[in-house]
SEMARGU-781696 format. One record per residue (C-alpha): residue number from 1; x, y, z; residue in three letters. Coordinates in steps of 0.25 Angstrom, whole numbers, m for minus. Layout:
BEGIN
nr->NUM, x->X, y->Y, z->Z, rest->Ala;
...
//
This chain:
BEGIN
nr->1, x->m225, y->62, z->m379, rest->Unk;
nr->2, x->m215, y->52, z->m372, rest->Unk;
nr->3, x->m206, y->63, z->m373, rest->Unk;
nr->4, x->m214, y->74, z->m366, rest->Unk;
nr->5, x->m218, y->65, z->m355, rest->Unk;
nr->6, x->m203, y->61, z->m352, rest->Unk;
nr->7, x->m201, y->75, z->m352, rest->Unk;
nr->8, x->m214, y->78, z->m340, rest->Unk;
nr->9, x->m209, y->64, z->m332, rest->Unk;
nr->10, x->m195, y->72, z->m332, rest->Unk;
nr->11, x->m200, y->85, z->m328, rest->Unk;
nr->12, x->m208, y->78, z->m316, rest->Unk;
nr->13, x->m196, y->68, z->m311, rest->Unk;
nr->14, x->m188, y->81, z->m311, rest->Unk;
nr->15, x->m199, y->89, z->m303, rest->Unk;
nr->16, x->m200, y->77, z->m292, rest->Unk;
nr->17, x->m186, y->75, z->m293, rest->Unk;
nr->18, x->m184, y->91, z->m288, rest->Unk;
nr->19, x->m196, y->92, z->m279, rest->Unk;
nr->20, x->m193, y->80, z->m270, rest->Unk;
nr->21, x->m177, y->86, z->m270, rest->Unk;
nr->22, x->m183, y->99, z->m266, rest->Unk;
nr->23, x->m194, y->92, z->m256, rest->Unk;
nr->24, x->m183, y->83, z->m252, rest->Unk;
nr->25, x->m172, y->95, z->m248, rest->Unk;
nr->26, x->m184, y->102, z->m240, rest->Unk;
nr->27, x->m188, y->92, z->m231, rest->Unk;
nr->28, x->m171, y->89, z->m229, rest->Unk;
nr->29, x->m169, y->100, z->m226, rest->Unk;
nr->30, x->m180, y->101, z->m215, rest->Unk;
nr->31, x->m171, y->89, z->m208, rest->Unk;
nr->32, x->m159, y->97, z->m209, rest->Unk;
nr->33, x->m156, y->103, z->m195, rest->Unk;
nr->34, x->m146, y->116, z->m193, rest->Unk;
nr->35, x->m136, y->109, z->m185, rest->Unk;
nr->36, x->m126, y->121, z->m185, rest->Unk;
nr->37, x->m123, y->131, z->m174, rest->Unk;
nr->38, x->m129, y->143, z->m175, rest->Unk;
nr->39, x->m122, y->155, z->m182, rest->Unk;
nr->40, x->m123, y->169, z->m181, rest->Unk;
nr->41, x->m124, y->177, z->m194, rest->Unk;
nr->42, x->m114, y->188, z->m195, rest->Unk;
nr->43, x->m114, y->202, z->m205, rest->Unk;
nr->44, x->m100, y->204, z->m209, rest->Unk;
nr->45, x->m97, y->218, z->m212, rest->Unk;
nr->46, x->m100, y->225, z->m224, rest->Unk;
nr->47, x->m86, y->224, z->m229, rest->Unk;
nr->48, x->m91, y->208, z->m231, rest->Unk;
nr->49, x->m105, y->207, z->m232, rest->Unk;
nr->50, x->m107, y->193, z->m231, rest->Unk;
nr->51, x->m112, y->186, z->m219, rest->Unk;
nr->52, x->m104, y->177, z->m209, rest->Unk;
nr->53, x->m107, y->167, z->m201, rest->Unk;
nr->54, x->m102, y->163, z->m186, rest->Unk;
nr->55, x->m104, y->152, z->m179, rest->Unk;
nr->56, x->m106, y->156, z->m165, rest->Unk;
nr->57, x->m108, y->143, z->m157, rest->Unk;
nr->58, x->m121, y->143, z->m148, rest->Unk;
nr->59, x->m118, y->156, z->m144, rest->Unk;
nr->60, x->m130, y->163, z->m142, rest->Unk;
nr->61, x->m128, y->173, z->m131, rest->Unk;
nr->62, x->m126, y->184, z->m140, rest->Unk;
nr->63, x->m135, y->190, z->m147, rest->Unk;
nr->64, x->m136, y->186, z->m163, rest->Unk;
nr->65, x->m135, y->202, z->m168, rest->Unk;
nr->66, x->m124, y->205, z->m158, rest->Unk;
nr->67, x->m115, y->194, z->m162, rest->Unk;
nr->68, x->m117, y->198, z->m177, rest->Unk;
nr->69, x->m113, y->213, z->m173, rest->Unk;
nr->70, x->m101, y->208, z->m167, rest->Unk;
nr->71, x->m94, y->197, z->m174, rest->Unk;
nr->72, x->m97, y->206, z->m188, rest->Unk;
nr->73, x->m82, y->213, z->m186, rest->Unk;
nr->74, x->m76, y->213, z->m200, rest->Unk;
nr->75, x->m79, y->201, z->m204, rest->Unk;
nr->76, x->m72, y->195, z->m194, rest->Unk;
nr->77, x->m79, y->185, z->m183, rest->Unk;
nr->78, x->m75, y->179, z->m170, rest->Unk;
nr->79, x->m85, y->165, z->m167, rest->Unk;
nr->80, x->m83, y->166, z->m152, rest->Unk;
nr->81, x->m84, y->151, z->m141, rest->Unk;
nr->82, x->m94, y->156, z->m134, rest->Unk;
nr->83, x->m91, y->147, z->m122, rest->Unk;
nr->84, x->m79, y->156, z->m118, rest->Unk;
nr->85, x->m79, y->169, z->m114, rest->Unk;
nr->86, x->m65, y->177, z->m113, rest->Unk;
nr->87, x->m64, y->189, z->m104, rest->Unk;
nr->88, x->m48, y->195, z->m108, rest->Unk;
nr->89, x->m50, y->205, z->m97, rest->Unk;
nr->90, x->m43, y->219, z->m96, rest->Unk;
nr->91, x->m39, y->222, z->m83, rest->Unk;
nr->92, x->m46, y->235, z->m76, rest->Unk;
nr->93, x->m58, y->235, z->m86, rest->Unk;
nr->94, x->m69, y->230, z->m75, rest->Unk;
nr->95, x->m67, y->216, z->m79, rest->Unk;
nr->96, x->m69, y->210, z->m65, rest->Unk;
nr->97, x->m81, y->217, z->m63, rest->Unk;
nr->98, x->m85, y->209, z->m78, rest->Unk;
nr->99, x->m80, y->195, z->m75, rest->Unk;
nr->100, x->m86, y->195, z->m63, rest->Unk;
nr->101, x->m100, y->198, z->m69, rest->Unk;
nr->102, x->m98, y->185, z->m78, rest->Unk;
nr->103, x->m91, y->176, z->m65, rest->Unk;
nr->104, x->m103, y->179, z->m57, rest->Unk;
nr->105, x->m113, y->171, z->m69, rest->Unk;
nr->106, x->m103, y->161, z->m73, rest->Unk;
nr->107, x->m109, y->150, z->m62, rest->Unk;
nr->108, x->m126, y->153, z->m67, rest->Unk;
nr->109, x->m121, y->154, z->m80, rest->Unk;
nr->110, x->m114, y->142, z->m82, rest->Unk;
nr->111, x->m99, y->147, z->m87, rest->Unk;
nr->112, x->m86, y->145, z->m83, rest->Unk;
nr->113, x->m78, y->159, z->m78, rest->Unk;
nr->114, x->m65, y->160, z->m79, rest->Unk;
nr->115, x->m57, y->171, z->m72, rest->Unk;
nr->116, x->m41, y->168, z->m76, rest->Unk;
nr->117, x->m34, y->178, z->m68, rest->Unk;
nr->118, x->m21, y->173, z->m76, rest->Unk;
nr->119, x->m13, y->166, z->m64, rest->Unk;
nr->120, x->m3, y->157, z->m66, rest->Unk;
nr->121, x->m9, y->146, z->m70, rest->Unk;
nr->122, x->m13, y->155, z->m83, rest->Unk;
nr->123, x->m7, y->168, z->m85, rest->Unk;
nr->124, x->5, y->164, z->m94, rest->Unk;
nr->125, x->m6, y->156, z->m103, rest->Unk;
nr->126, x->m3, y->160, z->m117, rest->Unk;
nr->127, x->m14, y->163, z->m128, rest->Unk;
nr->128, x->m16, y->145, z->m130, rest->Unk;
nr->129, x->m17, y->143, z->m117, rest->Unk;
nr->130, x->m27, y->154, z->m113, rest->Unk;
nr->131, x->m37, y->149, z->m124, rest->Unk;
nr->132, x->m33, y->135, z->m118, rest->Unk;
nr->133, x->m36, y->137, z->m104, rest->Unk;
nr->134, x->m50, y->145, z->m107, rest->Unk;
nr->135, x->m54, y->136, z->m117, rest->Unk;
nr->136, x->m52, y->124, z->m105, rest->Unk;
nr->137, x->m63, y->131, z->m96, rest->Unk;
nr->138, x->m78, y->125, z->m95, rest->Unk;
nr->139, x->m87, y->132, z->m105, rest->Unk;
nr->140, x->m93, y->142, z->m107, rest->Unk;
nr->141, x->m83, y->151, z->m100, rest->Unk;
nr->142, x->m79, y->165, z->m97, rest->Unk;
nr->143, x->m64, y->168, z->m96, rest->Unk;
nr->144, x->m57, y->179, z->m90, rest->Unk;
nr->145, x->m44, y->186, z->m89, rest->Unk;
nr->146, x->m35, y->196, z->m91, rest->Unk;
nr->147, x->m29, y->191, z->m104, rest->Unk;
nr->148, x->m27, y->198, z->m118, rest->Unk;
nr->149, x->m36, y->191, z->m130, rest->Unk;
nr->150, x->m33, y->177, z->m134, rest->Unk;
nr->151, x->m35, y->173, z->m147, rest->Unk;
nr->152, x->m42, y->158, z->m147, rest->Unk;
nr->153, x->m43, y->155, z->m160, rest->Unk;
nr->154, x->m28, y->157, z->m161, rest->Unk;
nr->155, x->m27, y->144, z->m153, rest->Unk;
nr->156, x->m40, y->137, z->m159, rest->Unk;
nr->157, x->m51, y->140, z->m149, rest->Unk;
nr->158, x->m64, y->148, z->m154, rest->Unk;
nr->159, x->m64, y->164, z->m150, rest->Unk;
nr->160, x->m69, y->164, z->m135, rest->Unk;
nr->161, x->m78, y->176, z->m132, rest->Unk;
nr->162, x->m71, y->188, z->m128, rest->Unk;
nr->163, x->m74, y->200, z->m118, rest->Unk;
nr->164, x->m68, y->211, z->m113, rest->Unk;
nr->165, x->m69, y->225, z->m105, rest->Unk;
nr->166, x->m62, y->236, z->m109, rest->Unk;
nr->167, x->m60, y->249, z->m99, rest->Unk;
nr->168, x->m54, y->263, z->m100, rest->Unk;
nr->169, x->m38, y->263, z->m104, rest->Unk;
nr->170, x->m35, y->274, z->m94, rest->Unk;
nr->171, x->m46, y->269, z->m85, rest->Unk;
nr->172, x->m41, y->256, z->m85, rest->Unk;
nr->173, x->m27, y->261, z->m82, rest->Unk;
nr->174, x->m32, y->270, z->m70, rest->Unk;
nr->175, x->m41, y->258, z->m64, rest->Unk;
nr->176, x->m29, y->248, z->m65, rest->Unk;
nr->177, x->m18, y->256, z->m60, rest->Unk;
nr->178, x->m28, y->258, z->m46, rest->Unk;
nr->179, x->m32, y->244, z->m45, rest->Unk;
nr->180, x->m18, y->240, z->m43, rest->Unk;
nr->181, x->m16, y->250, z->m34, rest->Unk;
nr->182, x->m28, y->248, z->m26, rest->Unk;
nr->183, x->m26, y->232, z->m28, rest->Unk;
nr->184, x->m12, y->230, z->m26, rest->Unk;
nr->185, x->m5, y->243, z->m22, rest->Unk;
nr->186, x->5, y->244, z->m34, rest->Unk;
nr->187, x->3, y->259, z->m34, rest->Unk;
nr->188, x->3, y->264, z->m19, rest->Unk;
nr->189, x->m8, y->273, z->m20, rest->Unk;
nr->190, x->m1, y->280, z->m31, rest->Unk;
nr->191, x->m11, y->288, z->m40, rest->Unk;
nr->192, x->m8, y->284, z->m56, rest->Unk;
nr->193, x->m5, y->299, z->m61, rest->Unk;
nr->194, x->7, y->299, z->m52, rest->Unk;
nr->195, x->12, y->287, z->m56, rest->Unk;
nr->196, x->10, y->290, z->m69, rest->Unk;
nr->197, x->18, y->302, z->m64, rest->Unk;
nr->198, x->28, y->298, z->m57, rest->Unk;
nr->199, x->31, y->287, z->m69, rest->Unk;
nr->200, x->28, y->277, z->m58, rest->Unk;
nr->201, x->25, y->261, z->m59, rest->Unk;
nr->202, x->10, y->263, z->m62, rest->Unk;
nr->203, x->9, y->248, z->m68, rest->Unk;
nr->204, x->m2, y->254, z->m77, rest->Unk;
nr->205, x->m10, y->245, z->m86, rest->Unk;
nr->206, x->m2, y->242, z->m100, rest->Unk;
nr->207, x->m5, y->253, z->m112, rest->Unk;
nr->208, x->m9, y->243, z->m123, rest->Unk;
nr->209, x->m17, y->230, z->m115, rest->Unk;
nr->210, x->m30, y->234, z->m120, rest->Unk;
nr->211, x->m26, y->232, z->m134, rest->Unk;
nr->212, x->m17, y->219, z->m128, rest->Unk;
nr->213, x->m30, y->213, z->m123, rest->Unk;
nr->214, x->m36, y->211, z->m135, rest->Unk;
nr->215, x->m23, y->204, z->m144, rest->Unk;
nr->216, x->m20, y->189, z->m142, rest->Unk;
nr->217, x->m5, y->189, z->m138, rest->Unk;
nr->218, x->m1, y->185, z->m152, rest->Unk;
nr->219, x->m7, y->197, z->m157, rest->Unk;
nr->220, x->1, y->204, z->m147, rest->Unk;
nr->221, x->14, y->197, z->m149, rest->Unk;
nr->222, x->12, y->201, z->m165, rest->Unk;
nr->223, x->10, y->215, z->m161, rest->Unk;
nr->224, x->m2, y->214, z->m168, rest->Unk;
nr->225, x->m11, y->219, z->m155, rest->Unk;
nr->226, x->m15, y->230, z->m164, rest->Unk;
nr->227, x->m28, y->242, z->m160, rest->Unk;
nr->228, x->m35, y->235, z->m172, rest->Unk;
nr->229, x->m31, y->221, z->m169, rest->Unk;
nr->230, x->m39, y->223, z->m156, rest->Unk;
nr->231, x->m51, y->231, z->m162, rest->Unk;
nr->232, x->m54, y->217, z->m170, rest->Unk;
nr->233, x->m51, y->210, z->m158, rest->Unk;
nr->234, x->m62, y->219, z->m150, rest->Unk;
nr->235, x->m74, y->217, z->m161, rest->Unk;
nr->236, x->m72, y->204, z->m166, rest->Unk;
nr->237, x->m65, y->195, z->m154, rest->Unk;
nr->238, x->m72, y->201, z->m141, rest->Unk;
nr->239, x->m86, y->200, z->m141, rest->Unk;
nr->240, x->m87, y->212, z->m131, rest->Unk;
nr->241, x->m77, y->223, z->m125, rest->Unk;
nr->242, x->m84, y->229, z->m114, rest->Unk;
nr->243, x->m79, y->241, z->m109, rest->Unk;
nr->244, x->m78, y->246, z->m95, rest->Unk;
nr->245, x->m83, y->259, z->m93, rest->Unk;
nr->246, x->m98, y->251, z->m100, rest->Unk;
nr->247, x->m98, y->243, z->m90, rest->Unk;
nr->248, x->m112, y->239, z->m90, rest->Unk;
nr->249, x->m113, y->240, z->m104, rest->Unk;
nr->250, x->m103, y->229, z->m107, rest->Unk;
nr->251, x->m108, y->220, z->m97, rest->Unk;
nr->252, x->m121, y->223, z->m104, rest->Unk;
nr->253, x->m115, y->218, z->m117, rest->Unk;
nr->254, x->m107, y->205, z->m111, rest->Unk;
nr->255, x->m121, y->201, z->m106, rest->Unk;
nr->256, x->m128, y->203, z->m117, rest->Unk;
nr->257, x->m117, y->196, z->m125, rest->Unk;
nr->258, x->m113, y->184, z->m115, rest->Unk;
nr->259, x->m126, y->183, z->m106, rest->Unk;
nr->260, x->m119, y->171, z->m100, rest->Unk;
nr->261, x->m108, y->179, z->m95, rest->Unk;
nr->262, x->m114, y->192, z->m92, rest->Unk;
nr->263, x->m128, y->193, z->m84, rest->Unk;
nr->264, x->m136, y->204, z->m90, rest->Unk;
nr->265, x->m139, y->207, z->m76, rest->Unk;
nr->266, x->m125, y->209, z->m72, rest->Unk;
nr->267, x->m122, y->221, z->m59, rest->Unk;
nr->268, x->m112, y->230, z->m65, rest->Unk;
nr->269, x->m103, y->234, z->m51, rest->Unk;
nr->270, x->m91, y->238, z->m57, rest->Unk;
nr->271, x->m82, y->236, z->m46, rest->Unk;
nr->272, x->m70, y->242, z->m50, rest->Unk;
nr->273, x->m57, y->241, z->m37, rest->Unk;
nr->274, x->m49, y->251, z->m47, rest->Unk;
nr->275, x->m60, y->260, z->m45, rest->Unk;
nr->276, x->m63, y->258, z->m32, rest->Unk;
nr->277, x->m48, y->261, z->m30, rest->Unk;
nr->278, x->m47, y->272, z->m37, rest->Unk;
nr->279, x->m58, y->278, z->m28, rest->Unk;
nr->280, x->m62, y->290, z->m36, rest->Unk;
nr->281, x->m60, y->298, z->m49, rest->Unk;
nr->282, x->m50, y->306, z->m41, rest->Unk;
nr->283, x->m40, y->295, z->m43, rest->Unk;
nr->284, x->m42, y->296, z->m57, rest->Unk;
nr->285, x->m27, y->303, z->m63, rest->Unk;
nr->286, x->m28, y->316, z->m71, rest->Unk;
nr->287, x->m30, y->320, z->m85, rest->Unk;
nr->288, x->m15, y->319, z->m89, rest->Unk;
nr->289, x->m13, y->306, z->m85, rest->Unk;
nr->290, x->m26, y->301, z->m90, rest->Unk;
nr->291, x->m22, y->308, z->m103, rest->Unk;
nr->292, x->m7, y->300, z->m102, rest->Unk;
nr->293, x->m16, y->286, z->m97, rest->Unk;
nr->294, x->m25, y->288, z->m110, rest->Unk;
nr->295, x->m13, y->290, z->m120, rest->Unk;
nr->296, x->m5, y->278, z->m116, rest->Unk;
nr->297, x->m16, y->271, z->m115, rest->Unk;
nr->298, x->m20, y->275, z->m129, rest->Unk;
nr->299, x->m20, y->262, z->m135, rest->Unk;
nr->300, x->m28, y->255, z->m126, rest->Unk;
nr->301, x->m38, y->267, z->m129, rest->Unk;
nr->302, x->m39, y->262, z->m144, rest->Unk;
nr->303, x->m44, y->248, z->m140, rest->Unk;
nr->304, x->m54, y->255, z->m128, rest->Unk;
nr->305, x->m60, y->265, z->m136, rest->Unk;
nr->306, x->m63, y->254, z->m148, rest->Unk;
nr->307, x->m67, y->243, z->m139, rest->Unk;
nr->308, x->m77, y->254, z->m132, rest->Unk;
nr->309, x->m82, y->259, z->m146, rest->Unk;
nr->310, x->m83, y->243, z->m150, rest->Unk;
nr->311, x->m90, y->243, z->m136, rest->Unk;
nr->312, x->m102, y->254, z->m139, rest->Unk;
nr->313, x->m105, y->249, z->m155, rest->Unk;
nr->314, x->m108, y->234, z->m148, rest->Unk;
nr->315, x->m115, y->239, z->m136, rest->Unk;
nr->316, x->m124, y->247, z->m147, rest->Unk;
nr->317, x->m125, y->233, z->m154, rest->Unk;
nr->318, x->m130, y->225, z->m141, rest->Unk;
nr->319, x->m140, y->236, z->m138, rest->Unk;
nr->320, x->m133, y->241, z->m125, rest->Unk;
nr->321, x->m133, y->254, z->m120, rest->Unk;
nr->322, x->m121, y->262, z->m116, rest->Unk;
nr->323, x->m117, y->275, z->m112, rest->Unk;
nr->324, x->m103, y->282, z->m118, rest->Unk;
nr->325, x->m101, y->289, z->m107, rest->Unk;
nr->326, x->m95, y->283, z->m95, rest->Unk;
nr->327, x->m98, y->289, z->m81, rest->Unk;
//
C-alpha cells in the first residue's frame, strides 16, 4: 500500500513539475519580443536546396519577391547599404538624361546627390579612397560618376547599391564621336566613315570599356576582367542594368526598385546633343563600316547582349512591359 502510493505522489510531482515547465515557457515566451532586423528569406538554386538568409537592414523599398529573384544567383548573395546609391556611369548611354531624373527629387525626398565630375580634387583617387570619400557624404545618398566598379567590401565597407545603363556598342561609338565634334570641334565636320577611311585620328571610344566598367581595378590589373567575371558582376552585384534603347522601361524598373530615387511619374525627354548633332539618319555611316564598328567592338557586344537578355528576364520578373523591337 505505501509502496503503490509513493509510486501516485511520484507520478503526480512529476505531472506538476512538467505542467508548470510547460505553462511556464509559454507565458515566457509571450514576453520575449523579436528584436532583430528584419530578413528576407531567399531559395537558393536547385543545385543547393536549402534556404538562405540575408539580413537586408530596413530596406523596404523593394518589393519581398523581387529581391528573392534577384539575390537567388548561384548561391551567392550581395546584402547591399541601402543608404548609398552608386551610378558608375558609362559615357554616351543617356546617363545625363537619368541623373538628372534623380537630382531633380533629391531636395523633396530628403537625399544627398552627388555628381563627381572627377576634377582634381578626385580624379587620381584610387579604389580606398573612392569608398572613402562616398562613404563621408550625408545619408542616404546617390553617387554618380564615370568611374569602373569599385569593390567595397575589398576595403571593409558594406556593398552599396549599384546601377548602371548600358547603350548600343556601335551606337554608342557613332553618338560619342558626334558629340565631340558638335561639342568641341575635335573633328572639323568630318563625317566618321572617312576618318575611318582616311586612318585619321578619330579619338573613338576604347574597344573593351564595357567590360572595364564592371572589374575593380585589381581585377583588371590580375588580368582577371574576364566575359564571365563580369556576367556575375551584372546578376549578383548591380541591382539593375538598364538599357538605353528601353528607356522608359528601365526608369520603369529604377522606380519600382528605388521609389526614393526615381518618381514613378518621371517625363522621359530624352534629350540626346549627339543626336541632335547628328541631325538625321543620313549621318548615320554605311553598312561596311558598321559591319567593321560591330566586329571591333565584338567584345563589348558579349556584355551588351547579356546585360540586355539579363534586362528582359527581370523586367518579366517586376511585371513590366517592353517591346523587343526598338523603333
Amino acid at each position: 500500500m505505501k509502496c503503490s502510493l509513493r509510486k501516485t505522489l511520484a507520478i503526480l510531482s512529476f505531472t506538476a513539475i512538467t505542467t508548470f515547465s510547460w505553462y511556464s515557457g509559454k507565458i515566457g515566451s509571450k514576453k520575449v519580443q523579436n528584436t532583430k532586423k528584419p530578413q528576407i528569406t531567399v531559395k537558393m538554386s536547385a543545385a543547393n536546396e536549402q534556404d538562405s538568409i540575408i539580413t537586408y537592414e530596413q530596406y523596404t523599398s523593394i518589393p519581398a519577391k523581387i529581391l528573392e529573384k534577384h539575390f537567388a544567383v548561384n548561391g551567392q548573395y550581395t546584402t547591399f547599404n541601402t543608404d548609398i546609391v552608386v551610378y558608375n556611369r558609362l559615357a554616351k548611354c543617356g546617363s545625363t538624361t537619368l541623373f538628372r531624373i534623380v537630382q531633380q527629387v533629391s531636395s523633396d525626398n530628403n537625399f544627398t546627390f552627388v555628381m563627381d565630375h572627377n576634377d582634381s580634387s578626385t580624379v587620381n583617387f584610387n579604389d580606398k579612397q573612392i569608398v572613402n570619400y562616398i562613404d563621408s557624404f550625408s545619408k542616404p545618398v546617390f553617387y554618380v560618376r564615370h568611374m569602373s566598379f569599385v569593390n567595397f567590401t575589398a576595403f571593409g565597407k558594406q556593398h552599396p547599391v549599384y546601377i548602371q545603363m548600358l547603350r548600343d556598342p556601335v551606337e554608342r561609338v557613332i553618338s560619342g564621336y558626334y558629340y565631340y565634334d558638335f561639342h568641341f570641334g575635335h573633328h572639323k565636320g568630318i563625317r566618321l566613315e572617312k576618318c575611318l577611311v582616311y586612318n585619321m585620328k578619330c579619338g573613338l571610344l576604347k574597344p573593351g570599356d564595357m567590360r572595364n566598367q564592371f572589374c575593380d581595378r585589381q581585377t583588371r590589373k590580375m588580368n582577371k576582367c574576364t566575359i564571365e567575371h563580369v556576367k556575375r558582376i551584372i546578376e549578383k552585384d548591380y541591382i539593375f542594368v538598364g538599357i538605353t534603347e528601353h528607356f522608359s522601361e528601365s526608369i520603369k524598373a529604377f522606380a519600382k526598385l528605388l521609389p526614393k530615387y526615381f518618381p514613378e511619374n518621371a517625363t522621359i525627354a530624352i534629350q540626346n546633343s549627339a543626336k541632335e548633332a547628328r541631325g538625321s539618319s543620313n549621318l548615320r555611316p554605311p553598312d561596311r563600316i558598321m559591319n567593321f564598328l560591330a566586329k571591333r567592338y565584338e567584345i563589348d557586344y558579349e556584355v551588351y547582349n547579356f546585360a540586355k537578355q539579363h534586362f528582359y528576364k527581370r523586367l518579366s520578373e517586376m511585371g513590366i512591359s517592353y517591346g523587343r523591337k526598338v523603333q
